[in-house]
C-alpha positions, 0 to 999 in steps of 0.5 A: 500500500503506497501511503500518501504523502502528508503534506498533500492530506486534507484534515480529514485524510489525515486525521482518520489515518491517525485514527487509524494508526493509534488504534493499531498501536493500541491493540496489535503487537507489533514488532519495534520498529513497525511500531516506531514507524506508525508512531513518527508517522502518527506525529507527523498526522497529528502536526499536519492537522495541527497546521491545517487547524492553525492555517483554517483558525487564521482564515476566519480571524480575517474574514471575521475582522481579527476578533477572534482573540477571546482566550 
């Protein structure tokens, strides 16, 4: 199975194959280095929508006029 790359993924793409991926970590027993690479590719997932999250919140700050800062 050739995985897509990251920086291509939409949220969605990217946050079900992350879903994916904590589920296999959490319920199989995998070898190290299998579940080594799940987990950096499970860190990269989680930043990709952490950036999307990030670009998408920045987009409404400025369709909204910037007045969004009520934290």
């Amino acid at each position: 199975m050739a995985e897509k790359k990251i920086e291509e993924m939409s949220y969605e793409e990217a946050f079900a194959e992350l879903e994916t991926i904590v589920a296999k970590l959490e319920n199989e027993q995998s070898a190290l280095d299998e579940s080594m690479s799940l987990f950096e590719r499970g860190q990269d997932l989680s930043k990709r929508c952490t950036d999307l999250l990030e670009e998408a919140e920045l987009k409404v700050k400025k369709l909204s006029g910037g007045d969004l800062d009520n934290e």
